[in-house]
DSSP file (Angstrom, degrees, kcal/mol; ACC not computed):
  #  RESIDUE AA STRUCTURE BP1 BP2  ACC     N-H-->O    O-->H-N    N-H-->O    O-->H-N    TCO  KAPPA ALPHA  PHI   PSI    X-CA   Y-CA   Z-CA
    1    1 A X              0   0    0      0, 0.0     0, 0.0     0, 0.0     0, 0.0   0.000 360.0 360.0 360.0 117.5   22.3  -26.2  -11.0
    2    2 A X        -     0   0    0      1,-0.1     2,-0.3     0, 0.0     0, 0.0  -0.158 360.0-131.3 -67.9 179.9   18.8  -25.9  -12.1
    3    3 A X        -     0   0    0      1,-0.0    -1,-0.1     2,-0.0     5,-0.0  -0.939  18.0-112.6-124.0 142.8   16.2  -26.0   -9.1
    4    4 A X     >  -     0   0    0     -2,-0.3     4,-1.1     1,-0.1     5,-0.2  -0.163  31.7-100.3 -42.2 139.5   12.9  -28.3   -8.9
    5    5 A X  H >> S+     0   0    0      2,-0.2     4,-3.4     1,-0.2     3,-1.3   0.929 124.4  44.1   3.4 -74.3    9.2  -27.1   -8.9
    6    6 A X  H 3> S+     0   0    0      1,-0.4     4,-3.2     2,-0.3     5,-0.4   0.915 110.7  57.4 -86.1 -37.5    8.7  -27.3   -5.2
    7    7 A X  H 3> S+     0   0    0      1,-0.2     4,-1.4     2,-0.2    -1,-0.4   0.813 101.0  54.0 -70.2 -16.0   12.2  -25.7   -4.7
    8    8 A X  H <X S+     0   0    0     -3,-1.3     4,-2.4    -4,-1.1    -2,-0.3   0.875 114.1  47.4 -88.5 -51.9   11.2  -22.6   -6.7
    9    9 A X  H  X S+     0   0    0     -4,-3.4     4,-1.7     2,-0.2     3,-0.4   0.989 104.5  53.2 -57.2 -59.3    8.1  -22.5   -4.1
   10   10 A X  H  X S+     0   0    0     -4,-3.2     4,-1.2     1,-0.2    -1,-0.2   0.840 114.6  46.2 -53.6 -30.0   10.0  -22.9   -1.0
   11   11 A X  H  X S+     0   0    0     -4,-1.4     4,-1.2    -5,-0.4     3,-0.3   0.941 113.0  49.7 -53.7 -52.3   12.1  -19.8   -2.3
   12   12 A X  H  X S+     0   0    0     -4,-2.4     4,-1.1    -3,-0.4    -2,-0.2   0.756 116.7  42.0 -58.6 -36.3    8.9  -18.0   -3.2
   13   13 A X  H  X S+     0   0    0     -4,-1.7     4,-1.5    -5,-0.3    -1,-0.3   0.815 111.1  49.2 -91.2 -39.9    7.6  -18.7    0.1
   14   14 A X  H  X S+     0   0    0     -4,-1.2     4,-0.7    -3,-0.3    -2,-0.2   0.701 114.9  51.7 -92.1 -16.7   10.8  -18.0    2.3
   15   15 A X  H  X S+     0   0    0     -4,-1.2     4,-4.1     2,-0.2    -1,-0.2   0.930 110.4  49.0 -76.7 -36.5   10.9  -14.4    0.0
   16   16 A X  H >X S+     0   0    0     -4,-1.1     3,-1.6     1,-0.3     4,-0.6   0.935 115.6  43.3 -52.1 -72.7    7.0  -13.4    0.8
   17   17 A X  H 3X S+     0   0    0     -4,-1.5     4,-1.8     1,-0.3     3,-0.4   0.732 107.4  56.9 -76.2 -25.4    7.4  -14.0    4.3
   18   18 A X  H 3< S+     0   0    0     -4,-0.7    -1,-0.3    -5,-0.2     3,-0.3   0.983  98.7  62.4 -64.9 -38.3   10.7  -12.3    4.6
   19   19 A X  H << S+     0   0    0     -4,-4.1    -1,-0.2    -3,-1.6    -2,-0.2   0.738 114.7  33.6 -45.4  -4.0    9.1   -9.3    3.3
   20   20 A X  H  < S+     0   0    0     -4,-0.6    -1,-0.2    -3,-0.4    -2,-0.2   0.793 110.4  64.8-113.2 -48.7    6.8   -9.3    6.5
   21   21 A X     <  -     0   0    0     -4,-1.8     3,-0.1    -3,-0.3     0, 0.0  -0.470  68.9-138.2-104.8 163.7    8.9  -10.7    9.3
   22   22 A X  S    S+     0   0    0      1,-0.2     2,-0.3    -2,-0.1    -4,-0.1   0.362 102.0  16.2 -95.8  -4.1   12.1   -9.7   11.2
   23   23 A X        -     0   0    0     -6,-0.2     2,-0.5    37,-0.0    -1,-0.2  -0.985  66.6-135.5-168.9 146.5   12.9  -13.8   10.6
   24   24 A X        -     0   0    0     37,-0.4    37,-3.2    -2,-0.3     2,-0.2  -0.917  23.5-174.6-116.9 133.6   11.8  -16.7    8.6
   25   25 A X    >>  -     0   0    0     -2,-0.5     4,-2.2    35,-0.2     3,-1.9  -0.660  34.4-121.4-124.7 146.9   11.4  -19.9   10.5
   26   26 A X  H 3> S+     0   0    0     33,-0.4     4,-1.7    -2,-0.2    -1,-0.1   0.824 117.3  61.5 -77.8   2.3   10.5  -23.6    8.7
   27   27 A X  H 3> S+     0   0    0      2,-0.2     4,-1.5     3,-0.2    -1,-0.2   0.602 102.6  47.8 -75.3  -3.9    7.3  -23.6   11.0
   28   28 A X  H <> S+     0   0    0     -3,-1.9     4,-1.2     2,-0.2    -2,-0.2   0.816 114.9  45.8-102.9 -41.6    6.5  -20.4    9.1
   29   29 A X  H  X S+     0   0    0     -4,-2.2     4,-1.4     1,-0.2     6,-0.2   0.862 113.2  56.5 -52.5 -42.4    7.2  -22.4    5.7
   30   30 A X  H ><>S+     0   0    0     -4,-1.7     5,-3.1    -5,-0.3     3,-1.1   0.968 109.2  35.0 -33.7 -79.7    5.5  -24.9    7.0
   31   31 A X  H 3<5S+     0   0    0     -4,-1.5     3,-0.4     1,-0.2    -1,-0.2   0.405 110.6  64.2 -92.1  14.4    2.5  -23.6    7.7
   32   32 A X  H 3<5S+     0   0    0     -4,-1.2    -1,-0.2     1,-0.3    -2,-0.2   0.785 117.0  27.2 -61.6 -47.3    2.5  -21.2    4.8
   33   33 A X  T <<5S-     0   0    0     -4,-1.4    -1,-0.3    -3,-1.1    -2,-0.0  -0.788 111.0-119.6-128.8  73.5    2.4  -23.8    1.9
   34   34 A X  T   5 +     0   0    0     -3,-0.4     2,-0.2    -2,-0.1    -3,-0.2   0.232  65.1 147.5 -21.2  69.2    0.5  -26.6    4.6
   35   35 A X      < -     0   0    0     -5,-3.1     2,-0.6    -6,-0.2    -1,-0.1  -0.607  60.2 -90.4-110.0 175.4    3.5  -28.9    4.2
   36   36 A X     >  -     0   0    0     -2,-0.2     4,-2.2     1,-0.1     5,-0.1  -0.773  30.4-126.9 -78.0 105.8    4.8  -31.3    7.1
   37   37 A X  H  >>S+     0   0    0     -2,-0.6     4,-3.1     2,-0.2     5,-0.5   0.901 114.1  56.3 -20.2 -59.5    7.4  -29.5    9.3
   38   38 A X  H  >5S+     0   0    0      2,-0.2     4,-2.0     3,-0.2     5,-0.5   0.860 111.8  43.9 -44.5 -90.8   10.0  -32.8    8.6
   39   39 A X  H  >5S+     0   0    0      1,-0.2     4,-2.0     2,-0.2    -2,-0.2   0.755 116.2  49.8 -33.9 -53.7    9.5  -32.1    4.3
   40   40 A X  H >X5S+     0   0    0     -4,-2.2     4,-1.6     2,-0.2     3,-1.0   0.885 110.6  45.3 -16.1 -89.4   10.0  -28.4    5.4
   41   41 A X  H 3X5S+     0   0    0     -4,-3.1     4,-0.7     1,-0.3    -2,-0.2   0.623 116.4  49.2   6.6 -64.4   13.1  -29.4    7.3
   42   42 A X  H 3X<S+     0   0    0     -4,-2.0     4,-1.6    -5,-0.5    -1,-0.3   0.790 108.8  51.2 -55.8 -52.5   14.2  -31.6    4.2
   43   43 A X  H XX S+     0   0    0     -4,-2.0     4,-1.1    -3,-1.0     3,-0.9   0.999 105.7  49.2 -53.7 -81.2   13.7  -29.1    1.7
   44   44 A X  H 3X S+     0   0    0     -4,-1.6     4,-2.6     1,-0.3    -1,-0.2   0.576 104.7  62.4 -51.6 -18.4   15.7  -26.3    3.3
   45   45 A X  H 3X S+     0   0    0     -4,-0.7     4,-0.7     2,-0.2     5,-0.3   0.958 108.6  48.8 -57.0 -63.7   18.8  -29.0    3.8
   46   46 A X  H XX S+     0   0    0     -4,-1.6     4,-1.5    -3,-0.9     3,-0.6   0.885 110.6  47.6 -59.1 -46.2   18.5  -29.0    0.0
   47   47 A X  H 3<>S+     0   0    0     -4,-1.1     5,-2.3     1,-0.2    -1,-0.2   0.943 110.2  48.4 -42.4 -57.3   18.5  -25.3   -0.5
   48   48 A X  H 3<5S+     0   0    0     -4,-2.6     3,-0.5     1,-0.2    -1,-0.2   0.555 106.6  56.2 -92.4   9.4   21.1  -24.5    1.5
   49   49 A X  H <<5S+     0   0    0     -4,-0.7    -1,-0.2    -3,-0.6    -2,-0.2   0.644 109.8  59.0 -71.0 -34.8   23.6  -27.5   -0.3
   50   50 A X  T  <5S-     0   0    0     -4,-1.5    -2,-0.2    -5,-0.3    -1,-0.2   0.417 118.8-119.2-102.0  31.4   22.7  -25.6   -3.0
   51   51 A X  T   5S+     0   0    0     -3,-0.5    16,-0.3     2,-0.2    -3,-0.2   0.547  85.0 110.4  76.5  12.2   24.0  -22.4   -2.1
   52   52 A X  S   <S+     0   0    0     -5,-2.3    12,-0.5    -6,-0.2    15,-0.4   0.705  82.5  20.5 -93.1 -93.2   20.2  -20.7   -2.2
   53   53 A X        -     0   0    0     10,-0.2     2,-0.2    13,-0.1    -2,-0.2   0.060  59.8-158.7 -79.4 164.7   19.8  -20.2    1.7
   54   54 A X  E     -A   62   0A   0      8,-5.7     8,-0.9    -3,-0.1     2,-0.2  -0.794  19.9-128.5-127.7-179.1   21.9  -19.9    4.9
   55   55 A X  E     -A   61   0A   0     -2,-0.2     6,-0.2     6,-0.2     5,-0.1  -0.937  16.2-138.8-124.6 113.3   20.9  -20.5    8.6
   56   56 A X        -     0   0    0      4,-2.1    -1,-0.1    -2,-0.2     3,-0.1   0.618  38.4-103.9 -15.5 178.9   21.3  -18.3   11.8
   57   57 A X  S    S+     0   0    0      1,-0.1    -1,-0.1     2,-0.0     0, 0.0   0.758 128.0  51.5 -91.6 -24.0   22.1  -18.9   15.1
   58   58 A X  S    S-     0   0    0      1,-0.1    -1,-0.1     2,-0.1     3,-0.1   0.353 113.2-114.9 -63.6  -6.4   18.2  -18.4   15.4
   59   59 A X        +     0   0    0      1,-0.3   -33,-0.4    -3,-0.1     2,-0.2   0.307  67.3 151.3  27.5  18.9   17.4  -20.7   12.9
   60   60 A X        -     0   0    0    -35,-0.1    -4,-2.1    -5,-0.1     2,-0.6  -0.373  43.9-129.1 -58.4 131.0   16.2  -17.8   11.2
   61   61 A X  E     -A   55   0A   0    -37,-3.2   -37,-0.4    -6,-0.2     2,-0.2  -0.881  22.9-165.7-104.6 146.1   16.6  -18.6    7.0
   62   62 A X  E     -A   54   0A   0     -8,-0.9    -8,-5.7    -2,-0.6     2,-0.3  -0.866  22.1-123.3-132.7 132.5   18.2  -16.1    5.0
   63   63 A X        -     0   0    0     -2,-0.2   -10,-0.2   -10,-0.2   -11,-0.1  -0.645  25.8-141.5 -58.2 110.6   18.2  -15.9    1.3
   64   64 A X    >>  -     0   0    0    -12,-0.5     4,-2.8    -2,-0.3     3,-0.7  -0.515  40.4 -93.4 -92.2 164.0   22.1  -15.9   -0.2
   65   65 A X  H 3> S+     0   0    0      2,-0.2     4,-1.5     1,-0.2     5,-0.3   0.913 129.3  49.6 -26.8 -66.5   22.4  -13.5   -3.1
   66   66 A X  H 34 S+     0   0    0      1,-0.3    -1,-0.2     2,-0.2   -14,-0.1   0.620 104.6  52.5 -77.9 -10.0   21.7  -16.2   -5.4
   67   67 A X  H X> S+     0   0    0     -3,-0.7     4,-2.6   -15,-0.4     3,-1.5   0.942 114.9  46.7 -79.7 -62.7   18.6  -17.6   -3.7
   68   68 A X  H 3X S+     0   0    0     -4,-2.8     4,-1.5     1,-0.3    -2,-0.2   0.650 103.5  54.5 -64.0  -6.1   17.1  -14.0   -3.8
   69   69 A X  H 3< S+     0   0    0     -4,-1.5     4,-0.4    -5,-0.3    -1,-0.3   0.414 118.2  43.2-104.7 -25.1   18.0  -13.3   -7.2
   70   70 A X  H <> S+     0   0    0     -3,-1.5     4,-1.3    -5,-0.3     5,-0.3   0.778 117.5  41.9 -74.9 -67.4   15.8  -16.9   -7.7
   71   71 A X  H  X S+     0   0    0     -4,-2.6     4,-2.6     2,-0.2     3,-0.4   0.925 112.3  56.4 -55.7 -54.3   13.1  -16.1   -5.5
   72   72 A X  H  X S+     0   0    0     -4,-1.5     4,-2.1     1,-0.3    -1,-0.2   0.908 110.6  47.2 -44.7 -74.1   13.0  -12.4   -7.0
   73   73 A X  H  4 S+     0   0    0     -4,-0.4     4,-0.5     1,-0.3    -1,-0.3   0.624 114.3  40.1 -66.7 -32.7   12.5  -13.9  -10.5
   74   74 A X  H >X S+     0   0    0     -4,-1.3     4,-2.3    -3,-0.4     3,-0.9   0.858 112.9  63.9 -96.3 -37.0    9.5  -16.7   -9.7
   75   75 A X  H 3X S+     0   0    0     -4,-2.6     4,-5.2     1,-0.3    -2,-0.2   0.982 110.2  35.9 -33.3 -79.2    8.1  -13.7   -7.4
   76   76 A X  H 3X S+     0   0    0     -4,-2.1     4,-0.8     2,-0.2    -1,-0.3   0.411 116.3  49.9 -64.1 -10.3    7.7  -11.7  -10.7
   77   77 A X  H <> S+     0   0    0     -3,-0.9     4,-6.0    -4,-0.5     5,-0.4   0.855 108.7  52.3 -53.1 -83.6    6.7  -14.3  -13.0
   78   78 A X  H  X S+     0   0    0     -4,-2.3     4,-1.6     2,-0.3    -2,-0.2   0.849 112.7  46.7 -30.7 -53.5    4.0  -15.5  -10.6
   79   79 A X  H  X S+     0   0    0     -4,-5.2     4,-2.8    -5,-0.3    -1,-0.2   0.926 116.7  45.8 -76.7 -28.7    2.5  -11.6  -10.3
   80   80 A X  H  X S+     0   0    0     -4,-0.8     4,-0.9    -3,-0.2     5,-0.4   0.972 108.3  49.3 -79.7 -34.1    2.6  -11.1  -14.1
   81   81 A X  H >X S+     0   0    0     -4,-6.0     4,-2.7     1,-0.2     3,-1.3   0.961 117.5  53.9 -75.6 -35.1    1.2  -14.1  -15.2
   82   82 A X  H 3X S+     0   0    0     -4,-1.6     4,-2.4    -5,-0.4    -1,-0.2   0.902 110.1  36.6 -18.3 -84.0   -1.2  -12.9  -12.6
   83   83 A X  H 3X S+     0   0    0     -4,-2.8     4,-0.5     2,-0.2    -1,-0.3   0.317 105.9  68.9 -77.2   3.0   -2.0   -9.8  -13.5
   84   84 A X  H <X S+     0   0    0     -3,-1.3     4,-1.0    -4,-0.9    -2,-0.2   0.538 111.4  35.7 -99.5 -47.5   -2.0  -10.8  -17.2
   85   85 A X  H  <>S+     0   0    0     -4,-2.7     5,-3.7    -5,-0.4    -2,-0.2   0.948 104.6  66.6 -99.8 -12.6   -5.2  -13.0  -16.5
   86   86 A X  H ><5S+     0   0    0     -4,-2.4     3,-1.5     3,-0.2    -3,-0.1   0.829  99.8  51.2 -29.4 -60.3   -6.8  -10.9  -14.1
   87   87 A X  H 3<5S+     0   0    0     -4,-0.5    -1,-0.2     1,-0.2    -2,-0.2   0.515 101.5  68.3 -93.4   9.1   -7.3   -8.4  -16.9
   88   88 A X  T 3<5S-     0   0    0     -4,-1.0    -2,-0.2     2,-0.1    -1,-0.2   0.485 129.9-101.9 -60.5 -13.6   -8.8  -11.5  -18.8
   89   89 A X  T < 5S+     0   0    0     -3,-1.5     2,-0.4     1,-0.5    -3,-0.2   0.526  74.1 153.0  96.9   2.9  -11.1  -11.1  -16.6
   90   90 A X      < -     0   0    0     -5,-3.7    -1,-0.5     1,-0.0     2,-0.2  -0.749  53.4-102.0 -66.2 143.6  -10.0  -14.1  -14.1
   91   91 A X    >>  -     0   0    0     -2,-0.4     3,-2.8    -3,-0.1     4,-2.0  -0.619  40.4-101.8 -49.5 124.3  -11.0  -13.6  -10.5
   92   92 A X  H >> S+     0   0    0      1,-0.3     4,-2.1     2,-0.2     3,-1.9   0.806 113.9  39.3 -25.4 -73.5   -8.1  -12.5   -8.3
   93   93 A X  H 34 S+     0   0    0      1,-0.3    -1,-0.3     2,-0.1     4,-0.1   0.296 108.9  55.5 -96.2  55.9   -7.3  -15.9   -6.7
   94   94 A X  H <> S+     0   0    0     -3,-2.8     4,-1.6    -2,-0.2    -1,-0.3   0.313 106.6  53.4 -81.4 -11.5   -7.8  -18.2   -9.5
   95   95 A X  H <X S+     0   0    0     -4,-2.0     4,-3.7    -3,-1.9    -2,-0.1   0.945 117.4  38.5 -45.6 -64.1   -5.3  -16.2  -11.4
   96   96 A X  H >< S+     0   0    0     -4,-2.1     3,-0.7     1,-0.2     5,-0.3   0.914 111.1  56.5 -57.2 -76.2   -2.8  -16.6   -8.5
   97   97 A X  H 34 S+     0   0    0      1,-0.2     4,-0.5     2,-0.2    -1,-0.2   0.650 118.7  33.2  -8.7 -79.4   -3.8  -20.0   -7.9
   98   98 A X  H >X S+     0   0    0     -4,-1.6     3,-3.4     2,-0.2     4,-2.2   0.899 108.4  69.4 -49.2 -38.7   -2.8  -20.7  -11.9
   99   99 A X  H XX S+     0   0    0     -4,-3.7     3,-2.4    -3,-0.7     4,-1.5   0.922 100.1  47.9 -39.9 -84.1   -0.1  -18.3  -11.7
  100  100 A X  H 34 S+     0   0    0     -4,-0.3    -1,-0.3     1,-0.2    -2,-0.2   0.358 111.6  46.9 -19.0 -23.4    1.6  -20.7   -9.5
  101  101 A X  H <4 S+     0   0    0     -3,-3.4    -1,-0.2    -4,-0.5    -2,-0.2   0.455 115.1  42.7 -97.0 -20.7    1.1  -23.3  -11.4
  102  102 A X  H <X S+     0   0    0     -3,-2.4     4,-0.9    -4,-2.2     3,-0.4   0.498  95.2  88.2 -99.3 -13.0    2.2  -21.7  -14.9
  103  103 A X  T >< S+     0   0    0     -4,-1.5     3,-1.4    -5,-0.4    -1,-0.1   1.000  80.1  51.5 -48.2 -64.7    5.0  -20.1  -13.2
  104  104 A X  T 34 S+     0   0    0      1,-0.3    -1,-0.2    -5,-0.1    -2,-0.1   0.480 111.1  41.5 -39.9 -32.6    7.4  -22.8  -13.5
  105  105 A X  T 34 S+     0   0    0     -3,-0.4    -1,-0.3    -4,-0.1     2,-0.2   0.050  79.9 115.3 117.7 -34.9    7.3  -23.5  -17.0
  106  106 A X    <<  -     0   0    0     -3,-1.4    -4,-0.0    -4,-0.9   -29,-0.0  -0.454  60.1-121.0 -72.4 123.1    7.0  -20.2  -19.0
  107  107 A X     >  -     0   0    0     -2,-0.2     4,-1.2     1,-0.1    -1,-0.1  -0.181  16.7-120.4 -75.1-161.7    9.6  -19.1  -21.2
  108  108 A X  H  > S+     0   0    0      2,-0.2     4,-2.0     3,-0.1    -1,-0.1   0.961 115.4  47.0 -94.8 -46.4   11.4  -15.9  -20.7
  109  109 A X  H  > S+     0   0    0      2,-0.2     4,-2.6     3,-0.2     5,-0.3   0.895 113.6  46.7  -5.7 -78.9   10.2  -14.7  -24.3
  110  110 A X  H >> S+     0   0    0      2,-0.2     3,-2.3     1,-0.2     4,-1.1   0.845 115.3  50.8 -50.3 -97.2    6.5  -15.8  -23.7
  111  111 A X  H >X S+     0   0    0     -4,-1.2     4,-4.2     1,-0.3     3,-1.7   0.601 106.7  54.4   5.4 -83.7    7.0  -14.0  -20.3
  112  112 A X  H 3X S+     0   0    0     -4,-2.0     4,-1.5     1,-0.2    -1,-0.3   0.800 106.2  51.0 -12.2 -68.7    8.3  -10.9  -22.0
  113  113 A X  H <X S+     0   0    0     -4,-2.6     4,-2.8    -3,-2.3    -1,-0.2   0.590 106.3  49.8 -84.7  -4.6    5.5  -10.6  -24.1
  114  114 A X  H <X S+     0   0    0     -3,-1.7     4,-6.3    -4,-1.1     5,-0.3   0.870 105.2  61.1 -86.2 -35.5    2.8  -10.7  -21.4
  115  115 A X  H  X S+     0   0    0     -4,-4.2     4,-1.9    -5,-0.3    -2,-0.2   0.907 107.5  43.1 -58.1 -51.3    4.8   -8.2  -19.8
  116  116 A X  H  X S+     0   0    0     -4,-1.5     4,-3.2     2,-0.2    -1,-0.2   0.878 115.3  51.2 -32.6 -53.2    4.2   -5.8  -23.1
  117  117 A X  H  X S+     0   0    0     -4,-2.8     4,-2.3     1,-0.2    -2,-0.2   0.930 103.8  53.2 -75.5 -27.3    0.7   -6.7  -23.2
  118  118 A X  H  X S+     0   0    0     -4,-6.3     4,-1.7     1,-0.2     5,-0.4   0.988 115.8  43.9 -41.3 -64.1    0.0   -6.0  -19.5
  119  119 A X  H  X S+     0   0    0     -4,-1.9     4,-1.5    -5,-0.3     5,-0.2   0.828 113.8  45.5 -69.6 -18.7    1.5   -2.5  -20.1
  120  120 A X  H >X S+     0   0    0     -4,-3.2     4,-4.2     3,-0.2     3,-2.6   0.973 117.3  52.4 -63.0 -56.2   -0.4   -1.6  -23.8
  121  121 A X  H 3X S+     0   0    0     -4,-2.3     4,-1.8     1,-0.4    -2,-0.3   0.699 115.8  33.9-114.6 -51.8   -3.5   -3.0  -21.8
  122  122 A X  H 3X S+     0   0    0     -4,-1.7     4,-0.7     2,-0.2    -1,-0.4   0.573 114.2  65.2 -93.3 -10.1   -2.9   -0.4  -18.5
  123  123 A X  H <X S+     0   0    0     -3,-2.6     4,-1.6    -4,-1.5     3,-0.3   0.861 106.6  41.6 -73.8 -43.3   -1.6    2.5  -21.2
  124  124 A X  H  < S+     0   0    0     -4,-4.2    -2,-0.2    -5,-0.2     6,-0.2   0.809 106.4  59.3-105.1  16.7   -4.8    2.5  -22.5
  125  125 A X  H ><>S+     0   0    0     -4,-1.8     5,-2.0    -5,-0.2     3,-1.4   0.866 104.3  58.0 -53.3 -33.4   -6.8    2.4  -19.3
  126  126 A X  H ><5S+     0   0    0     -4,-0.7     3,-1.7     1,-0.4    -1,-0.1   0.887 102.2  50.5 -89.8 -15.1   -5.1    5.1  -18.7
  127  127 A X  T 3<5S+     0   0    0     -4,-1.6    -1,-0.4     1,-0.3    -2,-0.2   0.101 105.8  52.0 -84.8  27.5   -6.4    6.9  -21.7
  128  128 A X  T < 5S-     0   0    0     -3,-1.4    -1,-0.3     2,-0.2    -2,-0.2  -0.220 122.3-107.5-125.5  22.6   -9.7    6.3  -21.3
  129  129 A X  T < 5S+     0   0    0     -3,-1.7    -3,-0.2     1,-0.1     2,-0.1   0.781  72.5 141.8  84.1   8.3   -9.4    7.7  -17.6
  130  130 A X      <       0   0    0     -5,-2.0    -2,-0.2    -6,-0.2    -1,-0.1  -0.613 360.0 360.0 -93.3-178.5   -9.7    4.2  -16.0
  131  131 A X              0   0    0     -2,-0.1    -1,-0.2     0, 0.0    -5,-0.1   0.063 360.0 360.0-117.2 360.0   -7.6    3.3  -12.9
């Protein structure tokens, strides 16, 4: 079943903050992406009908296979498109800032090819000695 915009964020969000925490809570979702606990609440009801997340006895949320394997993938989008206008010469967060917004949307092909150009573009930094 594809997934909405705002559900590919509330994945993205629930993956950052697992990296970080021993548990991911919807007050942490909440106040992560400065949504209203209730929409929070709302959301994650929809994720986990749709097989992306489970819940604890903690009310800790947990990623199912197929929610990280989701999350994982807009994760990586979001930092190459990133780092693909960064070395355009964007300032860090308006890259992320667009990144986020261009995430959604990108094919895998277009994707693909930014991915090339990042790496000609850091193979020959590294042959001219640059970082």
């Amino acid at each position: 079943m594809p997934i909405h915009q705002s559900g590919e964020d509330y994945l993205e969000t629930i993956y950052v903050l697992s990296k970080g925490n021993d548990g991911v809570h919807a007050v942490d979702v909440a106040k992560h992406l400065n949504f209203s606990k209730p929409s929070v609440t709302r959301a994650m009801k929809i994720l986990k009908q749709e097989g992306f997340i489970t819940v604890d006895e903690k009310n800790h949320i947990i990623l199912t296979r197929s929610g990280r394997e989701k999350a994982e993938a807009i994760f990586e989008r979001h930092n190459v498109i990133a780092r693909f206008w960064m070395l355009n010469g964007v300032s860090r967060d308006t890259a992320y800032r667009d990144a986020c917004l261009m995430e959604h949307d990108i094919s895998r092909e277009t994707l693909e090819k930014i991915k090339e150009f990042i790496d000609k573009k850091e193979e020959e930094g590294k042959a001219l000695g640059q970082k």
